[in-house]
PDB file with one MODEL, atoms N, CA, C and O in Angstrom:
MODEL        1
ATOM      1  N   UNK A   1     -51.668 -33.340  32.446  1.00  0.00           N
ATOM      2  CA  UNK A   1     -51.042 -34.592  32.088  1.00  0.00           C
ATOM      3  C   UNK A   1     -51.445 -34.952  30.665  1.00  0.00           C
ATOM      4  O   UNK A   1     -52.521 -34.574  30.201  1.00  0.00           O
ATOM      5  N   UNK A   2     -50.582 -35.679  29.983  1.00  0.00           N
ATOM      6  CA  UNK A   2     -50.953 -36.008  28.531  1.00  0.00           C
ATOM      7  C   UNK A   2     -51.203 -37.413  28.412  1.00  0.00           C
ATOM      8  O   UNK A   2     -50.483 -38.332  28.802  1.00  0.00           O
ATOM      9  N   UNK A   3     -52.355 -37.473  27.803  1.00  0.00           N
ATOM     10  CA  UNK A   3     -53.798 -38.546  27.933  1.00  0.00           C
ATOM     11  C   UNK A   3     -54.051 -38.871  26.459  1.00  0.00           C
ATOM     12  O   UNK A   3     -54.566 -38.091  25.658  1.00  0.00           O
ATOM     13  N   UNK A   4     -53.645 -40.069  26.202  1.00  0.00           N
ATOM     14  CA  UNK A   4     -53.333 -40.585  24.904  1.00  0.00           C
ATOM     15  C   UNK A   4     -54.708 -41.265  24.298  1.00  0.00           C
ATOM     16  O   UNK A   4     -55.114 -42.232  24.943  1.00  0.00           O
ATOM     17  N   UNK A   5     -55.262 -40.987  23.459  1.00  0.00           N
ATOM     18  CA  UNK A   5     -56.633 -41.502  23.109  1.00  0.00           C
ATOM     19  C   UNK A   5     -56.476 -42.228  22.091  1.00  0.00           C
ATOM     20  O   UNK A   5     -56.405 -41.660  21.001  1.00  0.00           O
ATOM     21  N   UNK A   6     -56.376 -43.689  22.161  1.00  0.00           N
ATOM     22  CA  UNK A   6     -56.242 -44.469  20.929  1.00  0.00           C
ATOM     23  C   UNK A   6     -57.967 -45.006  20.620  1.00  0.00           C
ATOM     24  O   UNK A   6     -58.770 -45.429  21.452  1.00  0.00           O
ATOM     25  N   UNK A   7     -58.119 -44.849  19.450  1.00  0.00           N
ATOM     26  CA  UNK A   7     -59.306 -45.010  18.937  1.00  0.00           C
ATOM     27  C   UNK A   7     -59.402 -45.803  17.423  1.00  0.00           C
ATOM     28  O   UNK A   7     -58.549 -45.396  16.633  1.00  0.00           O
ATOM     29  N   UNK A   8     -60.295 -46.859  16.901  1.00  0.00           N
ATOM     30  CA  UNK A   8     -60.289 -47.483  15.742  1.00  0.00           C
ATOM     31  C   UNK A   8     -61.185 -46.309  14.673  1.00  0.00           C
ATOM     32  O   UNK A   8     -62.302 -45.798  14.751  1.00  0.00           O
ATOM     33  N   UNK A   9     -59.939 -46.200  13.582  1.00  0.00           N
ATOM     34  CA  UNK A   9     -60.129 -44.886  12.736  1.00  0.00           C
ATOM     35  C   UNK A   9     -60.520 -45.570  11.540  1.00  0.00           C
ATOM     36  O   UNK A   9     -60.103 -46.706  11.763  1.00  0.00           O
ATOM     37  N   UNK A  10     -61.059 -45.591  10.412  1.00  0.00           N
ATOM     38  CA  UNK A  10     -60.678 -46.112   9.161  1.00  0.00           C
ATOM     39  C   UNK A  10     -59.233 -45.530   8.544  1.00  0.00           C
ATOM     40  O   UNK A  10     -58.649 -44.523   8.944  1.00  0.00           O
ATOM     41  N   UNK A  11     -58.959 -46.107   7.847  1.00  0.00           N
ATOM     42  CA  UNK A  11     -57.685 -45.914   7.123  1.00  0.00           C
ATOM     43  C   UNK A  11     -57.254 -44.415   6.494  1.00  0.00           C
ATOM     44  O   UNK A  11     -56.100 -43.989   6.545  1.00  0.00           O
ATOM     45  N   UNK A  12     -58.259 -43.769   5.958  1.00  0.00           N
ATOM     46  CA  UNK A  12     -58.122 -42.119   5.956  1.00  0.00           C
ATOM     47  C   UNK A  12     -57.742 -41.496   7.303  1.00  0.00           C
ATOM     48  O   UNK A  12     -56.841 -40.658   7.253  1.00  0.00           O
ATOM     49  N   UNK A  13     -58.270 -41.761   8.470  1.00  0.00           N
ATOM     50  CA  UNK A  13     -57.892 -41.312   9.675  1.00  0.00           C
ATOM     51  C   UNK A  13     -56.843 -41.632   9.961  1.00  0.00           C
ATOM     52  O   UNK A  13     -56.209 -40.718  10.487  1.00  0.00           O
ATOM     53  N   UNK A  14     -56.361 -42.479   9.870  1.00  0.00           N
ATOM     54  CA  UNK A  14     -55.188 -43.071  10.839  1.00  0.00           C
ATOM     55  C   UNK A  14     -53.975 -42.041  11.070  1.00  0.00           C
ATOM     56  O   UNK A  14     -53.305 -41.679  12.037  1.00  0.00           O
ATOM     57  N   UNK A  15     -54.034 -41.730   9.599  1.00  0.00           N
ATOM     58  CA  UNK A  15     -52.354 -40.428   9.956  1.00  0.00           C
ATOM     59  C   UNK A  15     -53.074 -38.925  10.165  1.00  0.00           C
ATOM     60  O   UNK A  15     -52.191 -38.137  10.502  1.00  0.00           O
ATOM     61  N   UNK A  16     -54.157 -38.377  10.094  1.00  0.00           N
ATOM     62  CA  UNK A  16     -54.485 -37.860  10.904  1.00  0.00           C
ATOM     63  C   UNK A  16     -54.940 -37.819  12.672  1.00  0.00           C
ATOM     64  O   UNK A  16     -54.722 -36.775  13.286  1.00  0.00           O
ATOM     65  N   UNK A  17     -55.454 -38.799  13.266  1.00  0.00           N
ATOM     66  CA  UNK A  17     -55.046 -39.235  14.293  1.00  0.00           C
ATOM     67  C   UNK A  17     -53.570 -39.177  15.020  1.00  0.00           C
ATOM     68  O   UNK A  17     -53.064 -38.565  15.961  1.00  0.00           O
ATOM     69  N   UNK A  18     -53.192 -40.106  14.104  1.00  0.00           N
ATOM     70  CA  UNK A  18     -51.683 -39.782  14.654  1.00  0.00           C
ATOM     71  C   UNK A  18     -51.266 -38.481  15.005  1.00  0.00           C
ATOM     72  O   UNK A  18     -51.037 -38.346  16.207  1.00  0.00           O
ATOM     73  N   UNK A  19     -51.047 -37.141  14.052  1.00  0.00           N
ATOM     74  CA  UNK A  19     -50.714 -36.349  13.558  1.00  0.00           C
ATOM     75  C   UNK A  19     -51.019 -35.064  14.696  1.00  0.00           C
ATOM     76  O   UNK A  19     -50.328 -34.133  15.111  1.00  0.00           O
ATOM     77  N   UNK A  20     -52.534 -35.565  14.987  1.00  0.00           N
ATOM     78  CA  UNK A  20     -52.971 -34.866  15.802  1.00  0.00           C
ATOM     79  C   UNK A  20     -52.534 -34.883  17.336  1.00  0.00           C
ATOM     80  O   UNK A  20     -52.339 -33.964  18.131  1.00  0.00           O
ATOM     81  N   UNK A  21     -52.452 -36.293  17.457  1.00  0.00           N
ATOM     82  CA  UNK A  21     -51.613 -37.145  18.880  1.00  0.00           C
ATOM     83  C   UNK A  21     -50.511 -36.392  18.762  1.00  0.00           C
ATOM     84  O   UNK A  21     -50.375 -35.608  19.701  1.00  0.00           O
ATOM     85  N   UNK A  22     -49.504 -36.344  17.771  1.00  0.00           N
ATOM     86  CA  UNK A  22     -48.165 -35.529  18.002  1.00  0.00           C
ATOM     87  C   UNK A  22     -48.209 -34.541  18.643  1.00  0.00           C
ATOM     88  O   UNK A  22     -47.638 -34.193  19.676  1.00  0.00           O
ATOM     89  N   UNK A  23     -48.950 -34.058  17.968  1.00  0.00           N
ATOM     90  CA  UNK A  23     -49.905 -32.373  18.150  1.00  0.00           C
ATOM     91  C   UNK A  23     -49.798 -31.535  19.358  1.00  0.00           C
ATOM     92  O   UNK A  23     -49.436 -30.385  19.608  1.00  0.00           O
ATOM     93  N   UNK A  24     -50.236 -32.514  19.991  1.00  0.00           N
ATOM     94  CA  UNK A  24     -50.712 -32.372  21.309  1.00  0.00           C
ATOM     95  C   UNK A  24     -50.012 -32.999  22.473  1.00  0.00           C
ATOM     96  O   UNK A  24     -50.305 -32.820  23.655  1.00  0.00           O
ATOM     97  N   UNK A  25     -49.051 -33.755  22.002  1.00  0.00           N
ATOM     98  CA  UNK A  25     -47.933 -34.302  22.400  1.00  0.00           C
ATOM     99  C   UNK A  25     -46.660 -33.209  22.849  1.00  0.00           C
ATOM    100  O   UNK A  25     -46.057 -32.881  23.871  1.00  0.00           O
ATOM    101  N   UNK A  26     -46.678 -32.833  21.188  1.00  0.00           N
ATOM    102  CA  UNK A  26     -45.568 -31.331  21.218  1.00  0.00           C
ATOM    103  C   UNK A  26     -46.284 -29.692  22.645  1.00  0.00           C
ATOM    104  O   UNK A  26     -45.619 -28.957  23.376  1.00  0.00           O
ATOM    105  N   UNK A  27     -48.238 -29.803  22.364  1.00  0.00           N
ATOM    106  CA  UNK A  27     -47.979 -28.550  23.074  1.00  0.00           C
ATOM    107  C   UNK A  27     -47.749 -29.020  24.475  1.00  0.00           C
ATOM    108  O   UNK A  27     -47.259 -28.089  25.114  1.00  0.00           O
ATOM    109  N   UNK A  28     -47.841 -29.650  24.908  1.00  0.00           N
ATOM    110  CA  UNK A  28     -47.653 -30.274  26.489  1.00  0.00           C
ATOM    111  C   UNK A  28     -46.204 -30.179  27.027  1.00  0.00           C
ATOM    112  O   UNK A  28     -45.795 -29.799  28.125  1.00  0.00           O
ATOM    113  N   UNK A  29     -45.329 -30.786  25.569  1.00  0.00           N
ATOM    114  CA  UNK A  29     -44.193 -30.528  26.384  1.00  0.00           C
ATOM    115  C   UNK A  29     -43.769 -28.983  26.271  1.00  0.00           C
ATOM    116  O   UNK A  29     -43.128 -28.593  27.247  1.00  0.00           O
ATOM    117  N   UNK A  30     -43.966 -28.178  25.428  1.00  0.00           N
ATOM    118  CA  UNK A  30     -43.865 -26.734  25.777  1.00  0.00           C
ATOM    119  C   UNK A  30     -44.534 -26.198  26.255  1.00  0.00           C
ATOM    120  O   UNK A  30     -44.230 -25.005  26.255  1.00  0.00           O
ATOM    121  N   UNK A  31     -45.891 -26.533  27.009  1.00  0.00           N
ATOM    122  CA  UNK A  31     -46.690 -26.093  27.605  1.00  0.00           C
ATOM    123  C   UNK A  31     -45.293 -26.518  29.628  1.00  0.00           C
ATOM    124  O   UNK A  31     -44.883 -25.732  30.482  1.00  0.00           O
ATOM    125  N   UNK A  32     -45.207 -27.242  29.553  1.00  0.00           N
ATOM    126  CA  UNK A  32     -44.389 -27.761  30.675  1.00  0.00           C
ATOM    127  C   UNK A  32     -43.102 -27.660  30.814  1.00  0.00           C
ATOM    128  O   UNK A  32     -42.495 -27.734  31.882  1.00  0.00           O
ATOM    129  N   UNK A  33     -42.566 -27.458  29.563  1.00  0.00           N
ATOM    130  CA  UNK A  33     -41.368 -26.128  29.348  1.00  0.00           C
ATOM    131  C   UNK A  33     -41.111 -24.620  30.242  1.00  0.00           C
ATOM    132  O   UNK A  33     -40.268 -24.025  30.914  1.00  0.00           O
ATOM    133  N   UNK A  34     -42.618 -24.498  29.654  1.00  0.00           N
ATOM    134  CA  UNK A  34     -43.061 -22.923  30.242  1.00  0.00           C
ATOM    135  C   UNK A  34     -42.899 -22.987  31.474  1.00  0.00           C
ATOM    136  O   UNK A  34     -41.913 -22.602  32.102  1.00  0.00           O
ATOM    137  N   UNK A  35     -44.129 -23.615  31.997  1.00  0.00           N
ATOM    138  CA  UNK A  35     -44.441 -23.551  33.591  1.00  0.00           C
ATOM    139  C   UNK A  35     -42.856 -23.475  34.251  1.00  0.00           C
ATOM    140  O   UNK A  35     -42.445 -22.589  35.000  1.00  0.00           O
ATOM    141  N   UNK A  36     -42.029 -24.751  33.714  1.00  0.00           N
ATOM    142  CA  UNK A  36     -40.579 -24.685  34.385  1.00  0.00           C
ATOM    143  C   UNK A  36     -39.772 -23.654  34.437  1.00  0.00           C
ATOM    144  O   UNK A  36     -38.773 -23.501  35.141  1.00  0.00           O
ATOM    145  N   UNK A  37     -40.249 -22.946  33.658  1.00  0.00           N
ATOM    146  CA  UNK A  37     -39.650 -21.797  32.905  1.00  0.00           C
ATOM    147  C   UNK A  37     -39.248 -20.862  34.224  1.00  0.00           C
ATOM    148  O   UNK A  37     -38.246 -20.461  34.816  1.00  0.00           O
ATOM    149  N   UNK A  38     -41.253 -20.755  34.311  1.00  0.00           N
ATOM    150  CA  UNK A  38     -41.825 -19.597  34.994  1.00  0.00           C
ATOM    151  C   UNK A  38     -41.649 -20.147  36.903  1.00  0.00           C
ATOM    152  O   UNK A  38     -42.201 -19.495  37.789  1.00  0.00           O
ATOM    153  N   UNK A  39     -41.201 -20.815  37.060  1.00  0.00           N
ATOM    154  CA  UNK A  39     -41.115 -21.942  38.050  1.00  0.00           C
ATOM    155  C   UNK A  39     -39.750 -21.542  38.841  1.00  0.00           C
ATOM    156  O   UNK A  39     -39.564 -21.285  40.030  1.00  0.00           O
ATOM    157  N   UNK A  40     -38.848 -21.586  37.702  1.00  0.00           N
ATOM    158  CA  UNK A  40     -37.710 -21.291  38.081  1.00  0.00           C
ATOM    159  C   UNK A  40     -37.347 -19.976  37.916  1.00  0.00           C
ATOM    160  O   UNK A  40     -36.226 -19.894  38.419  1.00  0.00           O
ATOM    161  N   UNK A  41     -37.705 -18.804  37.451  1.00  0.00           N
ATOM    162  CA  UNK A  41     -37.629 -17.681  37.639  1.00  0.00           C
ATOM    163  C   UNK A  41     -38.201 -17.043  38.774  1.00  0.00           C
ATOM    164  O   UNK A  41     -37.514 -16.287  39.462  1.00  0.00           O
ATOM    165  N   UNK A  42     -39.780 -17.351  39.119  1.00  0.00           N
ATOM    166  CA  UNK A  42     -40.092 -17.218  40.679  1.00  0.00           C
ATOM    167  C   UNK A  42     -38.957 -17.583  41.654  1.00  0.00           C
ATOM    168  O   UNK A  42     -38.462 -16.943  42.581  1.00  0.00           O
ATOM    169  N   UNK A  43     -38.781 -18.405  41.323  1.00  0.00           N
ATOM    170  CA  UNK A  43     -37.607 -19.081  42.398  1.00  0.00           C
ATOM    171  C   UNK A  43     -36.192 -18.319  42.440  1.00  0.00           C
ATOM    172  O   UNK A  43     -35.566 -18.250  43.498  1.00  0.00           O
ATOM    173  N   UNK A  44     -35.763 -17.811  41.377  1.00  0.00           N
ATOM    174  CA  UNK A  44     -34.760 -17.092  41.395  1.00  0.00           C
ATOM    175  C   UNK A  44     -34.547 -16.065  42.115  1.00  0.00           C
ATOM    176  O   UNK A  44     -33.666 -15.706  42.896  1.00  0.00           O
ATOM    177  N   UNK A  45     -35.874 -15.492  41.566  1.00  0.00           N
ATOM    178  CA  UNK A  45     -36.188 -13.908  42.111  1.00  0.00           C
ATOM    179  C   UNK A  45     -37.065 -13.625  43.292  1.00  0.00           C
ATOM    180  O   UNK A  45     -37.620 -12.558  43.556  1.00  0.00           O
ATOM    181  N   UNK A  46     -37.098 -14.686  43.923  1.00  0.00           N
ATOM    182  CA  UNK A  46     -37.240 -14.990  45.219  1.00  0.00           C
ATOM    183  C   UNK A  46     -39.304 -14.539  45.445  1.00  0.00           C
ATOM    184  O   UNK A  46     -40.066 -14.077  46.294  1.00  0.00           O
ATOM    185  N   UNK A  47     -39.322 -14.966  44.333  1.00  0.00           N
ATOM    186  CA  UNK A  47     -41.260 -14.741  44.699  1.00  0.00           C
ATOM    187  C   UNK A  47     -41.734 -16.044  45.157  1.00  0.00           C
ATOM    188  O   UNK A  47     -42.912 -16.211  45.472  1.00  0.00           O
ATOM    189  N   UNK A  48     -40.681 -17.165  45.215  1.00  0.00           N
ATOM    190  CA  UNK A  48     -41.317 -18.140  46.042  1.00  0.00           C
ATOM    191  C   UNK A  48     -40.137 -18.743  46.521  1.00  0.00           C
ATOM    192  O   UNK A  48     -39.051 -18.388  46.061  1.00  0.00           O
ATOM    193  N   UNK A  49     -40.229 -19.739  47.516  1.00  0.00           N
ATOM    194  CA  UNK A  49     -39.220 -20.516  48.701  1.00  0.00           C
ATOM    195  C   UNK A  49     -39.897 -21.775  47.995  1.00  0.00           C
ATOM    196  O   UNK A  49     -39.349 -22.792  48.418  1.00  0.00           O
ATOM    197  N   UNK A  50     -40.684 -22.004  47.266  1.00  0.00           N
ATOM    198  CA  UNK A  50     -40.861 -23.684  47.238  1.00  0.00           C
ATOM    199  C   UNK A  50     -40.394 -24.859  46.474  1.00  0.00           C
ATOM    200  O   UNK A  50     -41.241 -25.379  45.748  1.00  0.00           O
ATOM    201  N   UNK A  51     -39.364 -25.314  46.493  1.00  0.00           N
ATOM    202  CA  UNK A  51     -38.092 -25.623  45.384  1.00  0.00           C
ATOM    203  C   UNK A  51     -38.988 -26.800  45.206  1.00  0.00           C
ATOM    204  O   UNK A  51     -39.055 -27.235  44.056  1.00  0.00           O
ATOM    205  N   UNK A  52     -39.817 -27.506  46.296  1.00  0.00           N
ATOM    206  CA  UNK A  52     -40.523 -28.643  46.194  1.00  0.00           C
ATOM    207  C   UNK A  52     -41.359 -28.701  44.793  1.00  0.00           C
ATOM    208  O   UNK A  52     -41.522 -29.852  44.388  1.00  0.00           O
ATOM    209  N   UNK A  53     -41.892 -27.722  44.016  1.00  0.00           N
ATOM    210  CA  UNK A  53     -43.296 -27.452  43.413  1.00  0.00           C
ATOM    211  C   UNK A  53     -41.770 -27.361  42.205  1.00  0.00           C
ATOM    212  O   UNK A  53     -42.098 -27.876  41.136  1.00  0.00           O
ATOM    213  N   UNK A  54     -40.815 -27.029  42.189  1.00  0.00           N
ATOM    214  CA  UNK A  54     -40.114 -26.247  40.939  1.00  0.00           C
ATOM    215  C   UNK A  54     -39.106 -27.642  40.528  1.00  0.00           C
ATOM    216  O   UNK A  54     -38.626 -27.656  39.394  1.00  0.00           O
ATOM    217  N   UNK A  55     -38.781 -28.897  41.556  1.00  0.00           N
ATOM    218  CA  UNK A  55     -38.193 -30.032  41.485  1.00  0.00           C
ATOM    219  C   UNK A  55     -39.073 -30.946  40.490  1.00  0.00           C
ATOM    220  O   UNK A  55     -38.579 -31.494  39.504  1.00  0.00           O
ATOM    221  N   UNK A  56     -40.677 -31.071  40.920  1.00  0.00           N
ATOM    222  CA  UNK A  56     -41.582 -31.786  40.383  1.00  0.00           C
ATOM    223  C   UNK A  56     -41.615 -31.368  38.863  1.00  0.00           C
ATOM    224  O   UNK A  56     -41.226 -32.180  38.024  1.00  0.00           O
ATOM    225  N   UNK A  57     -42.050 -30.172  38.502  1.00  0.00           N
ATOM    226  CA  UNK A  57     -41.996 -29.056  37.430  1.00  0.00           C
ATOM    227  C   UNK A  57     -40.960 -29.228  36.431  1.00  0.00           C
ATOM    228  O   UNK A  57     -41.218 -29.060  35.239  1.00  0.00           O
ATOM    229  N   UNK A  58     -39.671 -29.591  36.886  1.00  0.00           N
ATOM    230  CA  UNK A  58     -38.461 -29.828  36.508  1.00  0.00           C
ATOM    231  C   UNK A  58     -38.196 -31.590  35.612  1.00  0.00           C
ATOM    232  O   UNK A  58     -37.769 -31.918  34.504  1.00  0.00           O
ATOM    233  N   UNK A  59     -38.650 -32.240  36.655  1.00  0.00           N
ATOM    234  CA  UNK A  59     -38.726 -33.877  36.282  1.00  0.00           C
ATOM    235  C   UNK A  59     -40.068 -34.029  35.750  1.00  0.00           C
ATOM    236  O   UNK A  59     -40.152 -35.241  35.548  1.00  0.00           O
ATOM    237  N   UNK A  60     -41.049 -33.549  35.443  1.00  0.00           N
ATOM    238  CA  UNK A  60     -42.401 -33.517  34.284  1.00  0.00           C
ATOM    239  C   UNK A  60     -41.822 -33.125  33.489  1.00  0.00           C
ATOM    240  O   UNK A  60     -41.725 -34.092  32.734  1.00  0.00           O
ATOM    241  N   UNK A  61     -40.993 -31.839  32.783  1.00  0.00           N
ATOM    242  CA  UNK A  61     -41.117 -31.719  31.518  1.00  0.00           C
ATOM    243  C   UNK A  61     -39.886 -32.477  31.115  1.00  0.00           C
ATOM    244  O   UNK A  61     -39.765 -32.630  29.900  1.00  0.00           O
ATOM    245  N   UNK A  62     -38.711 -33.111  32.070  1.00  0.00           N
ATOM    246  CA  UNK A  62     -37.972 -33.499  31.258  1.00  0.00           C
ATOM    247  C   UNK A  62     -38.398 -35.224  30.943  1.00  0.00           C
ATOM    248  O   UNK A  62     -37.944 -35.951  30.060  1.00  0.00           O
ATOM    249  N   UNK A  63     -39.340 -35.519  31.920  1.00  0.00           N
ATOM    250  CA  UNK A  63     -39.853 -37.119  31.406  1.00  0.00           C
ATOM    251  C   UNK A  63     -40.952 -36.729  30.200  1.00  0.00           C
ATOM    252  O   UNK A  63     -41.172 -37.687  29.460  1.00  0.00           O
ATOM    253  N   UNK A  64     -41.643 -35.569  29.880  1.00  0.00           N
ATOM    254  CA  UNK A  64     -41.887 -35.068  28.936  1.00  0.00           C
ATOM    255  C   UNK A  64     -40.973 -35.175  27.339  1.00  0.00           C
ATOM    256  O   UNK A  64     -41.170 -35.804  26.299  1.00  0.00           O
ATOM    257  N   UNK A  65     -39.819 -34.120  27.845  1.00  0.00           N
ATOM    258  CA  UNK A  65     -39.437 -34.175  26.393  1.00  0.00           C
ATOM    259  C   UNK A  65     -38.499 -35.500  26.255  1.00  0.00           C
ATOM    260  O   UNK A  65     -38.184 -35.609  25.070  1.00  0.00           O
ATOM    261  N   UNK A  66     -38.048 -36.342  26.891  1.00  0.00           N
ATOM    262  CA  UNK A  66     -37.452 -37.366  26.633  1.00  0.00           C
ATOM    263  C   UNK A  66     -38.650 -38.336  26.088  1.00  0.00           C
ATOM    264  O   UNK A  66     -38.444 -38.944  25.038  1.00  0.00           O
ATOM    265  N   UNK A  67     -39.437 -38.439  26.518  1.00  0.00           N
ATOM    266  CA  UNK A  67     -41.330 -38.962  25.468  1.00  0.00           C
ATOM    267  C   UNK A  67     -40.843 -38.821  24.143  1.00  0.00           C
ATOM    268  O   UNK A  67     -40.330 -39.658  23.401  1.00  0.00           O
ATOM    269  N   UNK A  68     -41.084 -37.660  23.980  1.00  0.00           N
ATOM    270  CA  UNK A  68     -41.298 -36.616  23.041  1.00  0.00           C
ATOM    271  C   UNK A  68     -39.740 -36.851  22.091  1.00  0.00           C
ATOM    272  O   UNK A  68     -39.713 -37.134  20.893  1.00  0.00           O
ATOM    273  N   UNK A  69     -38.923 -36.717  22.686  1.00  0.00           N
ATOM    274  CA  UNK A  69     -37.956 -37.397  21.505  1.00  0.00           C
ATOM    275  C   UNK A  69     -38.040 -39.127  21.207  1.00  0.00           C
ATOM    276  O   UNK A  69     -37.584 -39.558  20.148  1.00  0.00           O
ATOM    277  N   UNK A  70     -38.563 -39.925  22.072  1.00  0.00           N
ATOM    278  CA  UNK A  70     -38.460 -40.872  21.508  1.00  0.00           C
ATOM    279  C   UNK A  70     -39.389 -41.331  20.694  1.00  0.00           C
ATOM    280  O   UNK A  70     -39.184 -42.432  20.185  1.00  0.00           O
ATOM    281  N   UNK A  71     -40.930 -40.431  20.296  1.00  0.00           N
ATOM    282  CA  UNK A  71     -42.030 -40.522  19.258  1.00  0.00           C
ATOM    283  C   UNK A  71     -41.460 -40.179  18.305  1.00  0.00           C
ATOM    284  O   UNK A  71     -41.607 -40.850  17.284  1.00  0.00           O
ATOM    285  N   UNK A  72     -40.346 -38.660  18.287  1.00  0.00           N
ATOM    286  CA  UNK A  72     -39.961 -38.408  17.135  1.00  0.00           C
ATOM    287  C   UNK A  72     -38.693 -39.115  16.466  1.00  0.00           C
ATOM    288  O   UNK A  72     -38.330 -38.907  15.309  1.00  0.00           O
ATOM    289  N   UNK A  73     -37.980 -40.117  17.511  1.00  0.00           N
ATOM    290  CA  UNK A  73     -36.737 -41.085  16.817  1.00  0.00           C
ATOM    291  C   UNK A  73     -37.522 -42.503  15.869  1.00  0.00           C
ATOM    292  O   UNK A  73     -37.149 -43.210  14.933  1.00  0.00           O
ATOM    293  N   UNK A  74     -38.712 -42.418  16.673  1.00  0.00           N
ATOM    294  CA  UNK A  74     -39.969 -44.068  16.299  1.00  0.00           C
ATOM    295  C   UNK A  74     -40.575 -43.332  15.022  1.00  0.00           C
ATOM    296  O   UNK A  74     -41.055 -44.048  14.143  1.00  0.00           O
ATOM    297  N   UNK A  75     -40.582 -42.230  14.895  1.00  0.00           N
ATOM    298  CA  UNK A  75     -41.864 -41.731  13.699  1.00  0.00           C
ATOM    299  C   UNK A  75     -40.473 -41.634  12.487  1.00  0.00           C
ATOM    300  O   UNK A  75     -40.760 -41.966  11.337  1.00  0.00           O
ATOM    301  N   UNK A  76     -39.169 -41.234  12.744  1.00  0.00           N
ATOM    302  CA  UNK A  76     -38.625 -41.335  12.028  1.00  0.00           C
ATOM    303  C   UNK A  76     -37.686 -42.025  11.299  1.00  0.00           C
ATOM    304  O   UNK A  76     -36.973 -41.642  10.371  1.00  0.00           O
ATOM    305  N   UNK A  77     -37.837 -43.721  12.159  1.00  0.00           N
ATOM    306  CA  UNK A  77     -37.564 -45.034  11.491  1.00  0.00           C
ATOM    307  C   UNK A  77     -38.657 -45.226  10.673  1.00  0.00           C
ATOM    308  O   UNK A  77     -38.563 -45.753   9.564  1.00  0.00           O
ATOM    309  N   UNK A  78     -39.883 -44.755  11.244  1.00  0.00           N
ATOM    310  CA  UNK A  78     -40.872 -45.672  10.345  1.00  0.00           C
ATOM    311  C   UNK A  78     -40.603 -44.841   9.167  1.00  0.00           C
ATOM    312  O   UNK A  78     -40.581 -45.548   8.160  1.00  0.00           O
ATOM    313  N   UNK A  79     -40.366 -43.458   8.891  1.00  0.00           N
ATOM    314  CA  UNK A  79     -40.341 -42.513   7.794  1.00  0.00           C
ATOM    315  C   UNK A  79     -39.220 -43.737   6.607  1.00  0.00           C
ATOM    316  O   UNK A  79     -39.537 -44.210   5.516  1.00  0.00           O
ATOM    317  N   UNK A  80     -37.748 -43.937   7.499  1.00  0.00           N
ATOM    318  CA  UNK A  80     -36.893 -44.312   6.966  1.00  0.00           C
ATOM    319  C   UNK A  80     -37.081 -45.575   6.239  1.00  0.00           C
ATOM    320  O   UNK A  80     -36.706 -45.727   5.076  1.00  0.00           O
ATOM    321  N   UNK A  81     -37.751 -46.610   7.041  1.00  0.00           N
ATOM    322  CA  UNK A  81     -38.740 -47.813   6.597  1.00  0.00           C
ATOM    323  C   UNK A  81     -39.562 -47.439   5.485  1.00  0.00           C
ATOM    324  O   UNK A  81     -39.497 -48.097   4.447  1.00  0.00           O
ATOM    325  N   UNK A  82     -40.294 -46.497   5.584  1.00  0.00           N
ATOM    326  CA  UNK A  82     -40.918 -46.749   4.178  1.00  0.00           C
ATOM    327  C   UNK A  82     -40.137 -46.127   2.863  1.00  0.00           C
ATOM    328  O   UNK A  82     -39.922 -46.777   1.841  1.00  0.00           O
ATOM    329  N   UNK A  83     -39.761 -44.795   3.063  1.00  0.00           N
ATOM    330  CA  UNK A  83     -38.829 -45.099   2.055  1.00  0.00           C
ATOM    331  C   UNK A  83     -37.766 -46.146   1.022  1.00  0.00           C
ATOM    332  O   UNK A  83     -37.501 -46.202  -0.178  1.00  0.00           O
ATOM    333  N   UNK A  84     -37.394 -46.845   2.176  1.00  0.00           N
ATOM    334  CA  UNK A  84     -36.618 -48.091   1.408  1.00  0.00           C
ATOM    335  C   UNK A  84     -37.251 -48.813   0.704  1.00  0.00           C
ATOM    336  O   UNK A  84     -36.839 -49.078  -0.425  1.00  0.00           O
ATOM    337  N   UNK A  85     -38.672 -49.431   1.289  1.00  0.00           N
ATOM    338  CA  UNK A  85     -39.645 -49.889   0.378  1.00  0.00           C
ATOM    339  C   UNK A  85     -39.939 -49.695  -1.515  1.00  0.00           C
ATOM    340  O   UNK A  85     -40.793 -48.825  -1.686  1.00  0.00           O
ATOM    341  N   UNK A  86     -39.651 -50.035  -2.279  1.00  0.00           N
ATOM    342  CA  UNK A  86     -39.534 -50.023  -3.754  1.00  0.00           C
ATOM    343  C   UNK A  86     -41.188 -50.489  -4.008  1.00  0.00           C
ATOM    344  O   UNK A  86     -41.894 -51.383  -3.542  1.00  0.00           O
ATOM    345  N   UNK A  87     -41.416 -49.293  -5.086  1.00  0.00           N
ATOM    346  CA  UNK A  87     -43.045 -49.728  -5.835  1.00  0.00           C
ATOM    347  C   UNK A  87     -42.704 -50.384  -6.941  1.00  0.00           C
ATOM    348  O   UNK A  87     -43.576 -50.824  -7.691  1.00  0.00           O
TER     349      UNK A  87
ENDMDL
END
């Protein structure tokens, strides 16, 4: 499961923190990609009967990458936000 560690950084940290949170954000959902992967190919090829274990497997990575796109639609307003900003 992906276990979000918010912590008070000084200001050098902060977008590393972040960065790293993505990080690890991204291998989870291809880490849970996989498993589905490998989940549903057992299942195909009949090395397992347990659709129960491959249903669950199925709805983790996609409440996964639907996460996972909406950090990257939020990280890329804020991108768009600061750009507009004038020095």
């Amino acid at each position: 499961m992906v276990e979000q560690k918010l912590e008070r950084k000084t200001d050098d940290g902060i977008f590393q923190g972040a960065l790293e949170s993505a990080q690890q954000l991204l291998e989870a959902t291809v880490k849970a990609e996989n498993e589905t992967s490998e989940l549903s190919y057992d299942f195909m090829t009949g090395k397992t009967d347990n659709i129960h274990n491959l249903m669950i497997a199925q709805e983790k990575s996609s409440i996964l990458l639907q996460f996972t796109m909406q950090v990257r639609n939020q990280v890329m307003q804020a991108y768009q936000e600061i750009m507009r900003i004038s020095v």
